[in-house]
Structures are given as C-alpha cells and as structure tokens.
C-alpha positions in Angstrom: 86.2 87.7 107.3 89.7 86.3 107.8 92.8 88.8 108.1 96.4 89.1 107.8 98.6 91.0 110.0 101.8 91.9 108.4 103.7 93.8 111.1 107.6 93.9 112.6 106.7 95.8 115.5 105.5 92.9 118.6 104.1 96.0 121.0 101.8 97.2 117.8 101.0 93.7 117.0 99.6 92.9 120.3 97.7 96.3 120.4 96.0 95.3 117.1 95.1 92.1 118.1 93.8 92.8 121.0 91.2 95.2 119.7 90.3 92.7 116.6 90.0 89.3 118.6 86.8 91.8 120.0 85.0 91.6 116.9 83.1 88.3 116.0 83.0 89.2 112.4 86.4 89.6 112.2 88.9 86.5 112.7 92.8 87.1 112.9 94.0 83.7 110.8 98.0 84.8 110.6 100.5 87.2 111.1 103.6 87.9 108.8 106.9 89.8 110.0 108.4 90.4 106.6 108.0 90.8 102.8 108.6 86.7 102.5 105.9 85.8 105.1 103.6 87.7 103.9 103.5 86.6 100.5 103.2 83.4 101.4 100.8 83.5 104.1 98.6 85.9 101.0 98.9 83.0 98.5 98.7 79.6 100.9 96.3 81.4 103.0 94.2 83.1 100.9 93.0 85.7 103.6 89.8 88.2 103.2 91.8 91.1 103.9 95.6 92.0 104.7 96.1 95.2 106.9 99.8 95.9 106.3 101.2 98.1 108.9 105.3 97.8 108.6 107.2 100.3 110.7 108.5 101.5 107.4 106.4 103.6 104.6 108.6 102.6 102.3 108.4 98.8 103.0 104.5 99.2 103.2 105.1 100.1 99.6 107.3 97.6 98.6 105.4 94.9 100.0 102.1 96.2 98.5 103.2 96.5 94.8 104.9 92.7 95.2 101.6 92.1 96.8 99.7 93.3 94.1 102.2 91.7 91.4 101.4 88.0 92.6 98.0 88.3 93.4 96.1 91.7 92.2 92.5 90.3 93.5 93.9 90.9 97.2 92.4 93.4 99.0 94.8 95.3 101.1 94.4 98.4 104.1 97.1 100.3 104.3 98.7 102.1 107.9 100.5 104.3 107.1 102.5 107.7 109.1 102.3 109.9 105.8 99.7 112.1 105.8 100.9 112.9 101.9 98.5 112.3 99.3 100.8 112.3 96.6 101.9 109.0 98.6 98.9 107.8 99.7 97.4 107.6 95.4 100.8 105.5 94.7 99.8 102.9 97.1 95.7 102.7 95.8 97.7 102.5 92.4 99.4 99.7 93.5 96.6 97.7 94.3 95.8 99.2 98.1 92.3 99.4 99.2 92.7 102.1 101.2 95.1 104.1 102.9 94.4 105.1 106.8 96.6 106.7 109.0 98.1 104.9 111.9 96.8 107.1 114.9 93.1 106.4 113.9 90.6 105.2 116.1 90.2 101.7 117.1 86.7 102.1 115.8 87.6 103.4 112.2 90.3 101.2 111.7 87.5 98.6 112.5 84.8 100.3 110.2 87.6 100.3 107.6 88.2 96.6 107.5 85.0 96.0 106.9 83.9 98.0 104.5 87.3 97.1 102.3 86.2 93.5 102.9 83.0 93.7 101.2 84.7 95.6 98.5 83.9 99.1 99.2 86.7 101.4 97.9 87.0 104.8 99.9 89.9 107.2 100.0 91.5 109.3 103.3 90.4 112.7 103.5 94.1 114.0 102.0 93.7 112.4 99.0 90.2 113.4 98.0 91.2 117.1 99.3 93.8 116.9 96.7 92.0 114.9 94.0 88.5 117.4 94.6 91.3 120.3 93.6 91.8 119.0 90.2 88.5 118.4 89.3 86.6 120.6 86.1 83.7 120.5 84.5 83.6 120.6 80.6 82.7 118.6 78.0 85.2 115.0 78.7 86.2 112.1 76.5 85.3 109.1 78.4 87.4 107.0 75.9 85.3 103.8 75.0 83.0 104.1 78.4 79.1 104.5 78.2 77.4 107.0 80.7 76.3 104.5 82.8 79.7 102.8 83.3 80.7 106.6 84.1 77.8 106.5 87.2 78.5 102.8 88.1 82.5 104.5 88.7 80.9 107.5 90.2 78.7 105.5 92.9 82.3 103.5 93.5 84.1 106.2 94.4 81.2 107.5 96.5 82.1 104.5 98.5 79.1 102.0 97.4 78.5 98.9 97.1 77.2 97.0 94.4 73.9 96.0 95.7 73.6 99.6 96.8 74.4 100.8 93.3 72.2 98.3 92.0 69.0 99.7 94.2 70.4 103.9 93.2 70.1 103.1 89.6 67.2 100.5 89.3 69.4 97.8 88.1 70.1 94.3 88.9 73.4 93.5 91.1 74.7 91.0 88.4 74.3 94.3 85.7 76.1 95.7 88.2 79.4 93.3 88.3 79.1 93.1 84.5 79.9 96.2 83.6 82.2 96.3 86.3 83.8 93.8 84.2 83.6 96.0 81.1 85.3 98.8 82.8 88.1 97.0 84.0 88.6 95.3 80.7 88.4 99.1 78.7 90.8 100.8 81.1 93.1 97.6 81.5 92.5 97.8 84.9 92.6 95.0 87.6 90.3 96.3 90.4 87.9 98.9 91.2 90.3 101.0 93.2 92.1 101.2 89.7 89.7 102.0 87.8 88.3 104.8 90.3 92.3 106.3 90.1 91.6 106.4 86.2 88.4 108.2 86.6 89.9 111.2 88.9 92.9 111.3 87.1 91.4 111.6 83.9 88.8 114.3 85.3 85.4 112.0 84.9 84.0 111.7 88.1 83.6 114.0 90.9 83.9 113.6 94.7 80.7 113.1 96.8 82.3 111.4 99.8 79.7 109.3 101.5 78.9 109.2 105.3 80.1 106.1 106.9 
C-alpha cells in the first residue's frame, strides 16, 4: 500500500518513518506539512492511505473534513491526543477511517494501517463504549433497508471484510459490494464508515467488536 504522512512535527515524522520503512507491505510515497500539501499530494498522488497526525486536533479536523470534501473515497487514520468520543464520531463523520490515539503501539498503529487499507472500518474503544451505551432493543424502522443490508452493516461494524462477510453469510463477494452500493445510495452516504455512523446513531446495529 502507498501512504501519506501529513505531519508539522520533524522529531514525530522521523519516528514514524522509521518504524514504517520496516514493513515491506507498507511504502511511505510523500509527506505533507500543511492543509495545502496535503491536498495536493491526496489528489496528484492518489495514495492508499493518509495517516494524518498534525500537532493540532483541531487542524486534524480541518484538514480531514477538506479532505473528505475533495475526495470522499480517501481513506484516512486519524492520531489524535483526545481520548473524547464525542470527538472522535465527528472525525469518522467526516470521512476518517478510524481514529487511534497517538501513544499507541508501534504495532497497532501498524495493524491499523492495514486493516483501514483493505477497507476494514473499526472504531477506538471510547467510541464504541459510548456508542454500546445507547444501544436498545425494540422493534426499529430501518427506513428503506432490507434485513440483510442490516447484517451486511452489522458484519461492517464488526470490523469485516467483504470476502469475510461474503463466506459469514453464504454469499458471493460481488453481492456483497452491491448492496453495499444500495446502502450508501438509501442513506446518502459516501462510505462505509458513514453508513456504520447511521446505523449506531439510528439504533440498528449493535456492537460485537472483533478480535484483531
């Protein structure tokens, strides 16, 4: 997979690059300083996966919602210092991948790449503690979705893939993607991550978080 950096700190760079250059599957094709940079280097670049990892929350959040504006197929991993969930959903809303915190281990942040490269959505442990709290059982309108668009977001947010939803349900992987398709198109949605949010906030799906 190819990555971008987007960083303004040159002692955090260098700590992150070191640790990635290890990885064969992983290959560091540009770094970006600022909001301009990065943009560019997202569209003219055309990178797997951008870890954005300002100094600055804030900016991380700026960036990402421009990020998301000019290209909303880009799929972005988040370092952040907040441990708040309530921040944490507004950057998956924006288009994030996933949100990680930045004292986690080399290894995780590693695992993390990866898995938001093959287009695995997962969420930190703050948000799904605070997402698993507003969770009720009940009879629930799923608006226009069918049952098994329902299980396809379920085995999403569980943090599968689509051959491995494809394999829990005895479907094909293409039956998979197309109602992927179908979901994004009912809940005017532009990605899975979205589509996920809509499903906790509207109390459809509940949280199994999966073993990595």
């Amino acid at each position: 997979m190819e990555l971008l950096i987007v960083n303004d700190s040159e002692i955090m760079y260098r700590g992150l690059k070191t640790i990635l250059e290890l990885e064969k599957d992983i290959k560091l094709v540009a770094h970006a300083t600022n909001k301009n940079e990065a943009i560019d280097k997202a569209i003219n670049g055309n990178p797997s996966v951008i870890l954005l990892a300002l100094d600055s929350d804030n900016s991380n959040l700026n960036l990402c919602n421009e990020l998301h504006t000019v290209k909303p197929s880009i799929k972005v991993l988040v370092l952040s210092s907040s441990e708040k969930s309530e921040q944490a959903i507004e950057f998956l809303k924006l288009g994030a991948s996933s949100i990680i915190e930045k004292e986690v281990a080399a290894r995780d942040l590693i695992n993390a790449i990866r898995l938001v490269a093959r287009g695995q959505t997962f969420m930190p442990s703050t948000v799904t503690n605070s997402l698993k709290k507003q969770v009720v059982g009940g009879s629930i309108d799923y608006k226009d979705l069918t049952l098994r668009e329902v299980e396809i977001l379920q085995g999403i947010a569980s943090g599968f893939s689509n051959k491995e939803i494809a394999h829990n349900y005895q479907i094909g992987e293409t039956t998979v993607k197309t109602h992927l398709r179908h979901i994004l198109k009912k809940l005017d949605v532009t990605n899975r991550t979205s589509a996920v949010l809509y499903a906790y906030e509207n109390k459809w799906i509940k949280i199994n978080k999966r073993n990595q």
